[in-house]
PyMOL CGO cylinders between C-alpha atoms (Angstrom):
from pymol import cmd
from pymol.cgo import CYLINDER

trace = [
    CYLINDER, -29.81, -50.37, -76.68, -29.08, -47.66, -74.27, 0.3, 1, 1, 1, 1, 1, 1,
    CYLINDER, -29.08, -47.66, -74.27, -26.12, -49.28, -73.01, 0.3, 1, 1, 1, 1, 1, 1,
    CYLINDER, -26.12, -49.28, -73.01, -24.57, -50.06, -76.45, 0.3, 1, 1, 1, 1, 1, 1,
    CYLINDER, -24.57, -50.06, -76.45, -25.37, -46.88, -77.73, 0.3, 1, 1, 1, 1, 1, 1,
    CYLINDER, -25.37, -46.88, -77.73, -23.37, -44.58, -75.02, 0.3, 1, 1, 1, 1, 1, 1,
    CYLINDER, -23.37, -44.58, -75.02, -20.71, -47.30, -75.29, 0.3, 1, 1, 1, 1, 1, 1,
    CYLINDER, -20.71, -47.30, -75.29, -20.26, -46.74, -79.17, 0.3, 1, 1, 1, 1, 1, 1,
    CYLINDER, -20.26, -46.74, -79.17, -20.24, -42.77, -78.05, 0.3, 1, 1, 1, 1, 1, 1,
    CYLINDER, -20.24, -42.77, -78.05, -18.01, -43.25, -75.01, 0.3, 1, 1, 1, 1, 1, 1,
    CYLINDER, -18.01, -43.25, -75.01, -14.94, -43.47, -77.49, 0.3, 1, 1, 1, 1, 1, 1,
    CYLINDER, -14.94, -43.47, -77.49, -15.17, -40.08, -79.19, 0.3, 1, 1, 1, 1, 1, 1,
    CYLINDER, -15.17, -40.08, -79.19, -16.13, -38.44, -75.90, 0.3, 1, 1, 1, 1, 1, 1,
    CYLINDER, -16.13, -38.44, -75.90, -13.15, -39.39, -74.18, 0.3, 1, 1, 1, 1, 1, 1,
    CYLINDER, -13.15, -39.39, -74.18, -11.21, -38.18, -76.47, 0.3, 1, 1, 1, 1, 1, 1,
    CYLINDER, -11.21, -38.18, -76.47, -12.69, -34.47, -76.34, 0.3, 1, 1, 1, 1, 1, 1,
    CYLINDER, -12.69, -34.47, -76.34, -10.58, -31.80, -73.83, 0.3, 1, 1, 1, 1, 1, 1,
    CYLINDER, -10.58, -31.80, -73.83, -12.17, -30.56, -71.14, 0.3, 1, 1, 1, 1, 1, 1,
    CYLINDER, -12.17, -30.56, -71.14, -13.41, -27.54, -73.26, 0.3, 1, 1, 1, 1, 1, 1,
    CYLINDER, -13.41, -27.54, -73.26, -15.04, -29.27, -75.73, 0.3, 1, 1, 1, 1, 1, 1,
    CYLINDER, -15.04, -29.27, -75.73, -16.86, -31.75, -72.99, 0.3, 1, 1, 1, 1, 1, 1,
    CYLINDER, -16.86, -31.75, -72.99, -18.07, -28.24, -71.14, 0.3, 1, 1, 1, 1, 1, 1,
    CYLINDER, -18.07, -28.24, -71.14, -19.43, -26.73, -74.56, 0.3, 1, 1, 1, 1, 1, 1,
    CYLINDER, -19.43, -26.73, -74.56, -21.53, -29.68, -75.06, 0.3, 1, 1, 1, 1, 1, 1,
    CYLINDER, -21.53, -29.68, -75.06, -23.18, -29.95, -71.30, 0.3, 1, 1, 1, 1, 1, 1,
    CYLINDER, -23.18, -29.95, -71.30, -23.43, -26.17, -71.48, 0.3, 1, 1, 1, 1, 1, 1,
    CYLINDER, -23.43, -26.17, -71.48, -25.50, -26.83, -74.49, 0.3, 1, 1, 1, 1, 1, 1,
    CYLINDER, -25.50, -26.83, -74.49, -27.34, -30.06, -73.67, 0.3, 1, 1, 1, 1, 1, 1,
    CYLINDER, -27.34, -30.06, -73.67, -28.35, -28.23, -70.40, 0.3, 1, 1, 1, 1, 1, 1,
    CYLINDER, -28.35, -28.23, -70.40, -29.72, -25.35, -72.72, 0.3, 1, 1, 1, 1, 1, 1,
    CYLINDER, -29.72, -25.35, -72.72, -31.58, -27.60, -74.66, 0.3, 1, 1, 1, 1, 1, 1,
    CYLINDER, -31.58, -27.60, -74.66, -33.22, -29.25, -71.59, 0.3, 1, 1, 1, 1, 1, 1,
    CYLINDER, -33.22, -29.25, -71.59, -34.25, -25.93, -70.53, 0.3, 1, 1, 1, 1, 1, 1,
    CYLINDER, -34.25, -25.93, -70.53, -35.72, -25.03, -73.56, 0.3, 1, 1, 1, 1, 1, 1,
    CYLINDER, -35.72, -25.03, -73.56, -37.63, -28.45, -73.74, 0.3, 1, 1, 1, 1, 1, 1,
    CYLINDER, -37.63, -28.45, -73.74, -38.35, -29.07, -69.87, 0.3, 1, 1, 1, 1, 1, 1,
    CYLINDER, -38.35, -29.07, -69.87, -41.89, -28.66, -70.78, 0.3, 1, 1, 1, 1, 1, 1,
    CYLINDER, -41.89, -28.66, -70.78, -42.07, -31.19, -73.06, 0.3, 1, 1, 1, 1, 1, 1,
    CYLINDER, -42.07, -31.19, -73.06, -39.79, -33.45, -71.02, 0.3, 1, 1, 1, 1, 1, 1,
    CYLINDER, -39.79, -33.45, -71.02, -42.44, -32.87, -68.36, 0.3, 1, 1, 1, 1, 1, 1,
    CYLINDER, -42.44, -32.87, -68.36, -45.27, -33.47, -69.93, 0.3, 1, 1, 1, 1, 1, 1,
    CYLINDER, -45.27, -33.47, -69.93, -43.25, -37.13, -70.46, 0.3, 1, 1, 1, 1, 1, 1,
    CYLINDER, -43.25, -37.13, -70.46, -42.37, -37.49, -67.15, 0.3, 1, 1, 1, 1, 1, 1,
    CYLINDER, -42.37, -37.49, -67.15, -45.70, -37.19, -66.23, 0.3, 1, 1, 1, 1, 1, 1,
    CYLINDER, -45.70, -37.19, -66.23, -47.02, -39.52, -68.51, 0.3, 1, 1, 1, 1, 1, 1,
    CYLINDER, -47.02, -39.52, -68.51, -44.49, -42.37, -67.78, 0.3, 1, 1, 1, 1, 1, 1,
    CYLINDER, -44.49, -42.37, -67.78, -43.97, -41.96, -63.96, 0.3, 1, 1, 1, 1, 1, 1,
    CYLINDER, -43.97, -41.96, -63.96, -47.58, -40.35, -62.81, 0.3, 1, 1, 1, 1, 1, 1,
    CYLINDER, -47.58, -40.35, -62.81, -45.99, -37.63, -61.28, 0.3, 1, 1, 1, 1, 1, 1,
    CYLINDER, -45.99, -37.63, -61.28, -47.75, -34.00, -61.06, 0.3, 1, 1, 1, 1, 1, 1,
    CYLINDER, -47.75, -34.00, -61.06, -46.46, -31.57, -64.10, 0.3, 1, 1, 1, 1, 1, 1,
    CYLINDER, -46.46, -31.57, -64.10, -44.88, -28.61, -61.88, 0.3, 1, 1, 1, 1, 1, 1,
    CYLINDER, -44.88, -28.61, -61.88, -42.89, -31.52, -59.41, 0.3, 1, 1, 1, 1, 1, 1,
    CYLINDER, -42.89, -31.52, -59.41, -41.83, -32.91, -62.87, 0.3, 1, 1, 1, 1, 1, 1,
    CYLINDER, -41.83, -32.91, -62.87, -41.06, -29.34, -64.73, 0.3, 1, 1, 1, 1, 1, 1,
    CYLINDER, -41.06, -29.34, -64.73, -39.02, -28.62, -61.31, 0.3, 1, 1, 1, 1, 1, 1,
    CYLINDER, -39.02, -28.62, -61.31, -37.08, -31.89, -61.48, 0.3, 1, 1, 1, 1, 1, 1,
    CYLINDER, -37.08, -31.89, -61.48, -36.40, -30.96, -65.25, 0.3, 1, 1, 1, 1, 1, 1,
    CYLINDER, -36.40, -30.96, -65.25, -34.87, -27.28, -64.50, 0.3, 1, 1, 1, 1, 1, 1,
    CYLINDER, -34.87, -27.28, -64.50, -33.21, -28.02, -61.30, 0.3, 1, 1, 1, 1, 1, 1,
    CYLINDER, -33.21, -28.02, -61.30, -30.84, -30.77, -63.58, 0.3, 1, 1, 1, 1, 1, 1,
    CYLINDER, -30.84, -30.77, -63.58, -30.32, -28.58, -66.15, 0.3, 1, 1, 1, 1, 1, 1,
    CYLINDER, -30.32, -28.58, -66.15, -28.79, -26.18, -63.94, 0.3, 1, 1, 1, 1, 1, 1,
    CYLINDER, -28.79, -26.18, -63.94, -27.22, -29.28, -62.06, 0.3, 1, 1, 1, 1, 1, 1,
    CYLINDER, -27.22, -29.28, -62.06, -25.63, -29.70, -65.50, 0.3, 1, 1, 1, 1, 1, 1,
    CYLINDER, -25.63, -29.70, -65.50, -24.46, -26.46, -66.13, 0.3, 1, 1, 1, 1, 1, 1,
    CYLINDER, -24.46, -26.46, -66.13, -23.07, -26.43, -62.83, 0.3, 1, 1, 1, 1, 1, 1,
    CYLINDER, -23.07, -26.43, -62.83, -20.99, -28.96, -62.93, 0.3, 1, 1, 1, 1, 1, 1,
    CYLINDER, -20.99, -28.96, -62.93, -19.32, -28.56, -66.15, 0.3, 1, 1, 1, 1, 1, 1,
    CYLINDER, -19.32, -28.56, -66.15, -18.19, -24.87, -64.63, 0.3, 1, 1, 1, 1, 1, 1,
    CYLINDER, -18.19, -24.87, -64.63, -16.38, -26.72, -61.60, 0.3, 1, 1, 1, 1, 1, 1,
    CYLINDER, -16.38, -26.72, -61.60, -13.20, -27.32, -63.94, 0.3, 1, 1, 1, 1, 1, 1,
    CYLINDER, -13.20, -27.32, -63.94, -11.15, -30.27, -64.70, 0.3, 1, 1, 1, 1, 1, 1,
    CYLINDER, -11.15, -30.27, -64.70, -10.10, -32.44, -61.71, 0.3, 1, 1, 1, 1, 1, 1,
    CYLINDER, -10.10, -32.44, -61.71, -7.08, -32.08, -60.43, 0.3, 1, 1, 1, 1, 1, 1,
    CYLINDER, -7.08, -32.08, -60.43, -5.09, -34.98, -59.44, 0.3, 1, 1, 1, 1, 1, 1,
    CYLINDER, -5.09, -34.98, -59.44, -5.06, -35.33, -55.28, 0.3, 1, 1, 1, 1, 1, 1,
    CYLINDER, -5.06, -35.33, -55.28, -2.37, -35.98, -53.57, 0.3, 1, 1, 1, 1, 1, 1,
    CYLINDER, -2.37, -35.98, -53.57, -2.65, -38.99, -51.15, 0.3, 1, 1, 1, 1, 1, 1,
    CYLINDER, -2.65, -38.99, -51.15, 1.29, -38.88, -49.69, 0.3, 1, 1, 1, 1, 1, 1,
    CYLINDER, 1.29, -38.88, -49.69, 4.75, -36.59, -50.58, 0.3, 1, 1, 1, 1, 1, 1,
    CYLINDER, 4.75, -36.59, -50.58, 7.91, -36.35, -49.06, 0.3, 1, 1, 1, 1, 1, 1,
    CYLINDER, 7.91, -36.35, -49.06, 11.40, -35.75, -50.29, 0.3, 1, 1, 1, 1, 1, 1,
    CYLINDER, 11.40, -35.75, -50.29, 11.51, -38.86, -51.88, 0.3, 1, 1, 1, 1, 1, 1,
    CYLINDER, 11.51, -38.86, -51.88, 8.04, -39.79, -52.77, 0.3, 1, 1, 1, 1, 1, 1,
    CYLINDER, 8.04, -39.79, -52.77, 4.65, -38.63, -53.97, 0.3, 1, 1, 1, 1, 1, 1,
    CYLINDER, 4.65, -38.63, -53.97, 1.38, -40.35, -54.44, 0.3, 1, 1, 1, 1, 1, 1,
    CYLINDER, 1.38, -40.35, -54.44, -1.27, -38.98, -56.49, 0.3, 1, 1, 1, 1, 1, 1,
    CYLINDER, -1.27, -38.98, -56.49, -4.79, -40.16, -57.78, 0.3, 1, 1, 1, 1, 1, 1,
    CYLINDER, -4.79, -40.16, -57.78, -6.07, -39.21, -61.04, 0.3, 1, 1, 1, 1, 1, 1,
    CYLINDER, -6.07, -39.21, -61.04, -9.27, -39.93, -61.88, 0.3, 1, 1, 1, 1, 1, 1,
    CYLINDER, -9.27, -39.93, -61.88, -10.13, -40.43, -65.71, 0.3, 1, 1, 1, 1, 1, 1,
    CYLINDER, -10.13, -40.43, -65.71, -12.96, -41.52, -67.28, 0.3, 1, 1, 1, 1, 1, 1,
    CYLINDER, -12.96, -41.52, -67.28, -13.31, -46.01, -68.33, 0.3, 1, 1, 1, 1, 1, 1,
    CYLINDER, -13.31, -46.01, -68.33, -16.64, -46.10, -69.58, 0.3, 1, 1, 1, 1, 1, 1,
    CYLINDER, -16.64, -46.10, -69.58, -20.45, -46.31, -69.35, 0.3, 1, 1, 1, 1, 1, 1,
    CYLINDER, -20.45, -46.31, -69.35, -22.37, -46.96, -65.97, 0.3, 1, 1, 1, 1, 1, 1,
    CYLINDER, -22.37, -46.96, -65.97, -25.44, -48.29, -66.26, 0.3, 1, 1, 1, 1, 1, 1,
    CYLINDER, -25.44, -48.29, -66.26, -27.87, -47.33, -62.97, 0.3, 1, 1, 1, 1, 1, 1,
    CYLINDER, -27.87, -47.33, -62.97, -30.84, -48.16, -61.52, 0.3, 1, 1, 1, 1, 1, 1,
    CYLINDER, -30.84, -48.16, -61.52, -31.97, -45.68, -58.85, 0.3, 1, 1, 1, 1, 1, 1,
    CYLINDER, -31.97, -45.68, -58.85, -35.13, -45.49, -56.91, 0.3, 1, 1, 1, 1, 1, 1,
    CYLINDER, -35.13, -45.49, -56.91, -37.45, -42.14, -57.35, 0.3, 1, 1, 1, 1, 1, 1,
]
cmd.load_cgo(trace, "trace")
């Protein structure tokens, strides 16, 4: 459900410019701050791990969040130029990554 649903989103948001993408993760990272206790108190509950490792997991990636999205748009980087060529990578966004990562 996961999955489907940030696939169905994953349309509109690449759409968005890069100042409308940084408005929203300056507010989702808000709103995690403003709920870590309650996210917490989840995290807790589902994983068994103690509330003040789980509250500091909470506000260290909201300001992870809000970190990033002040880094500013990528900028294409330049693998090879001369006077006849240039080679450049551009990295866009093609869709949702599912992960599964150990804690």
């Amino acid at each position: 459900d996961a999955v489907m649903a940030a696939k169905g989103a994953f349309s509109s948001w690449s759409t968005l410019d890069y100042e409308s993408k940084v408005a929203y993760l300056e507010r989702f990272a808000l709103e995690v701050k403003k709920d870590a206790e309650n996210i917490a108190t989840i995290l807790t509950k589902e994983q068994g791990k103690p509330y003040a490792s789980a509250l500091g997991e909470i506000k260290a990636s909201a300001d992870r969040i809000a970190t990033v999205s002040a880094l500013g748009p990528l900028e294409a980087e330049v693998l090879h130029e001369d006077e006849k060529t240039r080679t450049e990578v551009h990295r866009v966004p093609r869709g949702v990554v599912a992960a599964i990562t150990p804690w």
